[in-house]
N, CA and C atoms as a LAMMPS dump frame, in Angstrom:
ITEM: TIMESTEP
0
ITEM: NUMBER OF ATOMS
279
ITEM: BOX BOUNDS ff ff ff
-5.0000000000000000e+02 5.0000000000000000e+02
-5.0000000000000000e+02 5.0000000000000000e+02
-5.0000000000000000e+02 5.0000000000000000e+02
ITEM: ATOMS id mol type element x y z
1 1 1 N -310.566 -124.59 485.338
2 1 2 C -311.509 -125.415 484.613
3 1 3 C -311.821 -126.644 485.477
4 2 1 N -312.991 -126.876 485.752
5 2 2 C -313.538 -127.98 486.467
6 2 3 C -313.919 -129.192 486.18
7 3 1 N -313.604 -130.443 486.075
8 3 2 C -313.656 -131.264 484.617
9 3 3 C -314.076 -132.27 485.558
10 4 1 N -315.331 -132.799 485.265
11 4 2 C -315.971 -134.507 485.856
12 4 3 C -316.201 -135.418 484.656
13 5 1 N -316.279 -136.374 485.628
14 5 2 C -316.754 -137.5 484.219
15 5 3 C -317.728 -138.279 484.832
16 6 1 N -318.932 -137.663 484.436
17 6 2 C -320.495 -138.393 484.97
18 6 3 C -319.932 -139.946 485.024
19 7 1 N -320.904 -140.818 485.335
20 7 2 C -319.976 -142.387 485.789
21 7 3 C -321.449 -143.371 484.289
22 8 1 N -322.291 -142.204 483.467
23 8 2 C -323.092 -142.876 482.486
24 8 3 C -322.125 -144.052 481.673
25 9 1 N -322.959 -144.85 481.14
26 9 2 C -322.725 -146.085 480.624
27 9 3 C -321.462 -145.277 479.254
28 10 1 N -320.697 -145.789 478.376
29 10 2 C -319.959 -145.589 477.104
30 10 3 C -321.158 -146.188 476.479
31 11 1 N -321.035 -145.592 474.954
32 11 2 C -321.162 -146.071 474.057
33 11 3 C -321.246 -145.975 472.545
34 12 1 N -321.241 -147.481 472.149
35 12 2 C -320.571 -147.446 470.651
36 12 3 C -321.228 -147.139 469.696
37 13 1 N -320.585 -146.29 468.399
38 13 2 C -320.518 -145.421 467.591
39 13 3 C -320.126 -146.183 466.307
40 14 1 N -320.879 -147.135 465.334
41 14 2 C -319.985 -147.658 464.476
42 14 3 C -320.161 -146.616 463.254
43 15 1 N -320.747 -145.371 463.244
44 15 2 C -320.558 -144.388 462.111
45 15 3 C -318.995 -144.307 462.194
46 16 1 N -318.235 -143.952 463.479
47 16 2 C -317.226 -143.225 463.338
48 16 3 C -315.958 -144.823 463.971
49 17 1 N -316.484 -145.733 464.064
50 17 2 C -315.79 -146.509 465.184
51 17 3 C -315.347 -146.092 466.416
52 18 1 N -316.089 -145.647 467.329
53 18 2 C -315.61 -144.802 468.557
54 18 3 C -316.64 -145.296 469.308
55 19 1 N -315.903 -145.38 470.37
56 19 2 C -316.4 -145.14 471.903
57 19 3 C -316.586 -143.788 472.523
58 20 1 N -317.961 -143.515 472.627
59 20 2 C -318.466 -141.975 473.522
60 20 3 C -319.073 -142.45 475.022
61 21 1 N -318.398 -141.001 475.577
62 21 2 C -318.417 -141.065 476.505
63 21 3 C -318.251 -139.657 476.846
64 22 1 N -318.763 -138.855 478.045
65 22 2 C -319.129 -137.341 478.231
66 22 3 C -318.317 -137.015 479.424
67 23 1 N -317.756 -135.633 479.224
68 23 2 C -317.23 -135.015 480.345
69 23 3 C -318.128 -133.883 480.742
70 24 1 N -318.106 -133.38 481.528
71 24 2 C -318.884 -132.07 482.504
72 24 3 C -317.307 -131.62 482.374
73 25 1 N -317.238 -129.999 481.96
74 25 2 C -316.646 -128.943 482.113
75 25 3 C -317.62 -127.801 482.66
76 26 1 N -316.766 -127.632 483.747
77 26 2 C -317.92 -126.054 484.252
78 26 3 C -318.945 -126.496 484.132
79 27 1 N -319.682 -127.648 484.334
80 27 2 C -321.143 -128.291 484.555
81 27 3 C -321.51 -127.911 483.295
82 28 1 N -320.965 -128.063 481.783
83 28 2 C -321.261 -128.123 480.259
84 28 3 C -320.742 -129.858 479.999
85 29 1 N -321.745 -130.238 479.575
86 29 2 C -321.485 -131.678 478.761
87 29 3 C -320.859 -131.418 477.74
88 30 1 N -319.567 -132.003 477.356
89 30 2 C -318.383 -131.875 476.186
90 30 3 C -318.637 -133.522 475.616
91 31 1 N -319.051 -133.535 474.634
92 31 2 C -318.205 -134.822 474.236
93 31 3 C -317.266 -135.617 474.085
94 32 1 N -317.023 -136.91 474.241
95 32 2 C -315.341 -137.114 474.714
96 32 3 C -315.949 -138.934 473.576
97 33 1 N -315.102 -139.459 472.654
98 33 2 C -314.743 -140.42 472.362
99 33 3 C -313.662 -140.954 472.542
100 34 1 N -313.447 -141.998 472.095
101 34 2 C -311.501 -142.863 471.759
102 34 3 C -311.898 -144.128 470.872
103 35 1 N -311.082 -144.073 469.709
104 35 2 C -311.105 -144.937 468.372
105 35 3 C -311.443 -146.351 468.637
106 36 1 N -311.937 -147.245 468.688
107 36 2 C -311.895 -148.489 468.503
108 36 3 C -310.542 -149.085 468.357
109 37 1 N -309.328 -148.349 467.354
110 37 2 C -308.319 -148.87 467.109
111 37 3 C -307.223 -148.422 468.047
112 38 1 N -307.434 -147.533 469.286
113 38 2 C -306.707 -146.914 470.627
114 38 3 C -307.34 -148.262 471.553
115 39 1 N -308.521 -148.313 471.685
116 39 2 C -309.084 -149.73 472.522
117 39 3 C -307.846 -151.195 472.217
118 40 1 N -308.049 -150.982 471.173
119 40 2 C -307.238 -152.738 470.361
120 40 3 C -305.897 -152.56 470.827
121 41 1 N -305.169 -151.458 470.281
122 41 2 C -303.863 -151.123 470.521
123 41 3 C -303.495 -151.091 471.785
124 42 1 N -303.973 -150.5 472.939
125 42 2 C -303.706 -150.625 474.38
126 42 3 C -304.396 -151.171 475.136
127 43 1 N -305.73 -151.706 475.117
128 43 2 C -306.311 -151.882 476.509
129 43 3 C -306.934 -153.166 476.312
130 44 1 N -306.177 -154.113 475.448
131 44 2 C -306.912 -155.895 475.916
132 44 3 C -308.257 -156.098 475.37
133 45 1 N -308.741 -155.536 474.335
134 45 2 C -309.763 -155.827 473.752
135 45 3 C -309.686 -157.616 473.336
136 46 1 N -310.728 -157.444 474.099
137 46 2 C -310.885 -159.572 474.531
138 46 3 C -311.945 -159.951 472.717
139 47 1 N -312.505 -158.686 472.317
140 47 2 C -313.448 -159.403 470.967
141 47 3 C -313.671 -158.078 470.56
142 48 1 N -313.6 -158.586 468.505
143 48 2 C -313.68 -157.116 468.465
144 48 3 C -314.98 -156.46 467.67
145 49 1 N -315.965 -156.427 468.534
146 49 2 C -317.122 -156.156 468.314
147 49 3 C -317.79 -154.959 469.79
148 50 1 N -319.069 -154.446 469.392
149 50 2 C -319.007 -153.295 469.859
150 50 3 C -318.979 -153.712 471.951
151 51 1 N -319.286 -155.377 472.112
152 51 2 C -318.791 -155.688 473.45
153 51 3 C -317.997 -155.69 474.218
154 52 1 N -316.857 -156.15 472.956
155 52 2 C -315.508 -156.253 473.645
156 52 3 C -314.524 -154.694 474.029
157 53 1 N -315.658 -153.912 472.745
158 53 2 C -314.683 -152.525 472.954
159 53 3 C -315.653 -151.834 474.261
160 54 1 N -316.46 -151.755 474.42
161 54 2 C -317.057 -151.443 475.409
162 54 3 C -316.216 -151.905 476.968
163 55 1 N -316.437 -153.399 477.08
164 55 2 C -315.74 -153.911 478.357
165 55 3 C -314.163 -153.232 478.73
166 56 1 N -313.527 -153.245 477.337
167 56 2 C -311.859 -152.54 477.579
168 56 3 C -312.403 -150.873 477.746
169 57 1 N -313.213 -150.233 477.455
170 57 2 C -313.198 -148.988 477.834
171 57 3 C -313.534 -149.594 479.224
172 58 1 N -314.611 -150.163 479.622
173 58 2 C -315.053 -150.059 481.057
174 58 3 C -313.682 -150.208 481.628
175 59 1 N -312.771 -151.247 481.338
176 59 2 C -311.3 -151.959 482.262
177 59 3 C -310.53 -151.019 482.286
178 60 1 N -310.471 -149.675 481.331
179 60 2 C -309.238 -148.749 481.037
180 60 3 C -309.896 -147.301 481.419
181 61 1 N -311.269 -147.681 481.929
182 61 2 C -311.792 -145.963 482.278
183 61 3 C -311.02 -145.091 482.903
184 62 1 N -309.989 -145.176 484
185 62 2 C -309.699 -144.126 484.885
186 62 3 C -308.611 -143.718 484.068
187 63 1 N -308.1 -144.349 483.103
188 63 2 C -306.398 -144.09 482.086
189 63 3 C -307.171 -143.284 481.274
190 64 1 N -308.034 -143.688 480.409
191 64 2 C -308.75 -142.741 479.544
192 64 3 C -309.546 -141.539 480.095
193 65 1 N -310.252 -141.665 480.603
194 65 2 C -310.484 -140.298 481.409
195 65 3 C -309.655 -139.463 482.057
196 66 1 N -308.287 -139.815 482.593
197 66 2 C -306.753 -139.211 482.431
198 66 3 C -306.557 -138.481 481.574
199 67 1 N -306.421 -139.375 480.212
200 67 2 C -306.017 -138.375 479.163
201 67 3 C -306.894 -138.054 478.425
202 68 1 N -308.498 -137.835 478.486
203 68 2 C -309.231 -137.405 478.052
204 68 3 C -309.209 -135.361 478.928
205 69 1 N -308.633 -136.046 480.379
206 69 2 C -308.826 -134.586 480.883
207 69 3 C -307.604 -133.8 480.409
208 70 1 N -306.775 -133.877 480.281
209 70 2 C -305.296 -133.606 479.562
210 70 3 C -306.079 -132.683 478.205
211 71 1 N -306.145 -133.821 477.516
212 71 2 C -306.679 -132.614 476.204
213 71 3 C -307.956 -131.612 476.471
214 72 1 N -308.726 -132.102 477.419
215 72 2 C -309.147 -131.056 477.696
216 72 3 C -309.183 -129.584 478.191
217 73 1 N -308.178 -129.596 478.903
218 73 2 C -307.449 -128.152 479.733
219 73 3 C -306.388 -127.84 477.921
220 74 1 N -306.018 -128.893 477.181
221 74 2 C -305.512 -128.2 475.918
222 74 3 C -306.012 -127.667 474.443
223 75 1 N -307.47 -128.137 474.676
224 75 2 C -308.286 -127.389 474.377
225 75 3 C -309.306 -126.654 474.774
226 76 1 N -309.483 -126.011 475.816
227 76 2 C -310.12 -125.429 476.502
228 76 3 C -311.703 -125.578 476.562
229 77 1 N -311.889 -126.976 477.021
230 77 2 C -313.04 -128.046 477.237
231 77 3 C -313.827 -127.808 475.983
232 78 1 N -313.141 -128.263 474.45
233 78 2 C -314.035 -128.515 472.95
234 78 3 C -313.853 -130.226 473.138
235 79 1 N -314.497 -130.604 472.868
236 79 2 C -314.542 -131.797 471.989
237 79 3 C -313.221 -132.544 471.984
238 80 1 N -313.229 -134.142 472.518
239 80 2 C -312.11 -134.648 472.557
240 80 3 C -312.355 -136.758 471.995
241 81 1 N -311.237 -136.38 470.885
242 81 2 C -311.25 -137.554 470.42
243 81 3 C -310.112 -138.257 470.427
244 82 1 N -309.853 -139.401 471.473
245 82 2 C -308.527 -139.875 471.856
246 82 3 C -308.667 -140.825 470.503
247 83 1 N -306.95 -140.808 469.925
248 83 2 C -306.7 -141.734 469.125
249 83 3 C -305.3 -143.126 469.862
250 84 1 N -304.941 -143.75 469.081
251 84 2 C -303.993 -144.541 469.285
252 84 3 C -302.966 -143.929 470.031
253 85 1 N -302.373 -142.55 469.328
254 85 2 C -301.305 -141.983 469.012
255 85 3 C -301.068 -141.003 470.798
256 86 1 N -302.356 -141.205 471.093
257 86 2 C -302.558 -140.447 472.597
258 86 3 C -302.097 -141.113 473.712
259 87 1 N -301.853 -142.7 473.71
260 87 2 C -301.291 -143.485 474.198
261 87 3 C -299.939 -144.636 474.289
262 88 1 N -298.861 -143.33 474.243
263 88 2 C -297.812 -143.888 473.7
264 88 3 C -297.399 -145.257 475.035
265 89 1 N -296.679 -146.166 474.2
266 89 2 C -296.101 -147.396 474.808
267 89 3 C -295.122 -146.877 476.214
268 90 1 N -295.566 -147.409 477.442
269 90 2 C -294.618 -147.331 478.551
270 90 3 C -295.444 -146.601 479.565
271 91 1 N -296.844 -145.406 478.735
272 91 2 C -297.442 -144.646 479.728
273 91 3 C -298.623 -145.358 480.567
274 92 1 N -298.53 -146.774 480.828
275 92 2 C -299.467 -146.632 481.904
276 92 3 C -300.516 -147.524 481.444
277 93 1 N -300.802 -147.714 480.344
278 93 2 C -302.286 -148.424 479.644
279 93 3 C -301.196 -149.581 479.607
């Protein structure tokens, strides 16, 4: 499985509180988010409005796109929605 992450802008989702953001599998666009409340919890969200979660995705992109590719090879490139719980304390964020 061949997994990129185009370098397009994130962005915010206040239907669901999420940050989207797209992976290329096998040159197929997958959708890829992570909660607003995974942003707060690990990555220094400086304000918490759709700026501040934006800037901490931009500061935490290469960790999240890490484990965005992770669930992807574990679900065999469907749809991936990182929560809090994806970023346990000690790994790295």
């Amino acid at each position: 499985m061949n997994i990129l992450f185009p370098a397009d802008a994130p962005a915010y989702r206040d239907a669901n509180l999420t940050v989207v953001f797209a992976a290329l599998v096998d040159g197929e666009r997958v959708p890829c988010a992570i909660s607003v409340e995974a942003l707060e919890d690990h990555f220094g969200v400086e304000s918490c409005d759709s700026t501040g979660w934006i800037r901490a995705f931009d500061a935490a992109r290469p960790r999240i796109e890490a484990v965005a590719r992770e669930h992807l090879h574990i679900n065999n490139g469907g749809p991936v929605l990182l929560k809090s719980g994806h970023f346990p304390p000690g790994m790295g964020s």
